[in-house]
C-alpha positions as CSV (number, residue, x, y, z in Angstrom):
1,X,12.0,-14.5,-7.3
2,X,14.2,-11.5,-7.7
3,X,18.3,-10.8,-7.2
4,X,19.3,-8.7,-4.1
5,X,22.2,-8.2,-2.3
6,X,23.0,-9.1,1.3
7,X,23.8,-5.9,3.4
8,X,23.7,-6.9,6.9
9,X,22.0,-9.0,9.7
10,X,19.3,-8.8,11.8
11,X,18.8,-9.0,15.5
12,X,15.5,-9.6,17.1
13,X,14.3,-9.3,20.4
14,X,11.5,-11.4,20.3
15,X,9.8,-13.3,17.5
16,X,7.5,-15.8,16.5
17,X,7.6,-19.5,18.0
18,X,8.0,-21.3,14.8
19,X,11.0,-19.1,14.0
20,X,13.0,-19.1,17.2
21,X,16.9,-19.6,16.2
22,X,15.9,-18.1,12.7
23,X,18.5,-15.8,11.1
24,X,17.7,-12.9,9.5
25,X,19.1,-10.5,6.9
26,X,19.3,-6.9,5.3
27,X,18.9,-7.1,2.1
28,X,18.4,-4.4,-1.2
29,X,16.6,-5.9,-4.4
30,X,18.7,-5.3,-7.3
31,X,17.0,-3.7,-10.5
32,X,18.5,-3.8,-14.1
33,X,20.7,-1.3,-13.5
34,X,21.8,-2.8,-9.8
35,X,22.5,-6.0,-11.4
36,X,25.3,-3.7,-14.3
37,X,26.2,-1.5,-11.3
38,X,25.6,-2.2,-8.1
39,X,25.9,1.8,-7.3
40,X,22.4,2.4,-9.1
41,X,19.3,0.5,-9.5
42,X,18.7,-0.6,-5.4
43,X,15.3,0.0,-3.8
44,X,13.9,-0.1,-0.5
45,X,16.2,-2.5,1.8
46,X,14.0,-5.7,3.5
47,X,14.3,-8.5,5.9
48,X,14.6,-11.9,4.8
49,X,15.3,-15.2,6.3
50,X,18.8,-16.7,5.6
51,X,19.2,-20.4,6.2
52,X,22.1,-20.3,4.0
53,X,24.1,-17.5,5.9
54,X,24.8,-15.2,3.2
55,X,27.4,-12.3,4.0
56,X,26.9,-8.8,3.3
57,X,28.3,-8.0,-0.6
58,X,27.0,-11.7,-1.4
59,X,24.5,-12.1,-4.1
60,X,21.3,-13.9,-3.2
61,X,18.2,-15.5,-4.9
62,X,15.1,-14.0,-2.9
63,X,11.7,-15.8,-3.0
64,X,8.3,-13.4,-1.6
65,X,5.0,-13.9,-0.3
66,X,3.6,-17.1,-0.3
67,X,6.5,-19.3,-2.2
68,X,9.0,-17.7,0.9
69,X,7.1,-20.0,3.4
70,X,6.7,-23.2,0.5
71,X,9.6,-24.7,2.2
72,X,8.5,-25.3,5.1
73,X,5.2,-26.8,4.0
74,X,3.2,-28.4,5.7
75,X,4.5,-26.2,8.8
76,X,3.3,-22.6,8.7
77,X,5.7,-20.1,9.2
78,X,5.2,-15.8,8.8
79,X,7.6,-15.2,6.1
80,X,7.6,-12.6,3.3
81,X,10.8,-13.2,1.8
82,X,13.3,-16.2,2.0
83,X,16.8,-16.7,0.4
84,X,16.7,-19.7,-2.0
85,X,20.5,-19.1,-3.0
86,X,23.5,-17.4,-2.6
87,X,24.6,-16.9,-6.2
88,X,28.1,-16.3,-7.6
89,X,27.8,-14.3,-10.0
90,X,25.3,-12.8,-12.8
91,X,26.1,-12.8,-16.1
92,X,23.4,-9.8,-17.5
93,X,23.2,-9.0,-21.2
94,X,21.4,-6.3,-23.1
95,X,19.2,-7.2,-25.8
């Protein structure tokens, strides 16, 4: 699970049966020093699905791979990445 931060939504065309009336989301993962500043530490933006409508600046809790679709079990649904929580707020301190 990693920390990203919500950045914008996602409109599809067309998509997958199982995921007709889905919303979807822009999101950046936050690194170390994202999660101090959110200026620095961002990489590559992706798309996740957002059951919990997060807005863009909102925190979120982002599960990949095969524990993004262990919701749904036993329906099978293609999803890489999933948000598990919109968080308030993260508290981060340096050892």
């Amino acid at each position: 699970m990693r920390f990203m931060e919500c950045i914008g939504n996602v409109t599809l065309s067309r998509c997958h049966p199982s995921l007709e009336g889905a919303v979807w989301k822009v999101a950046v993962p936050l690194m170390h020093e994202g999660l101090c500043d959110r200026s620095q530490g961002r990489t590559e933006p992706i798309v996740i699905l957002d059951q919990l409508n997060a807005g863009p600046g909102q925190l979120m809790a982002v599960s990949e791979s095969a524990e993004a679709a262990a919701p749904f079990h036993p329906e099978t649904k293609p999803i890489d990445a999933y948000n598990a929580a919109i968080l308030d707020s993260i508290n981060v301190v340096d050892a």
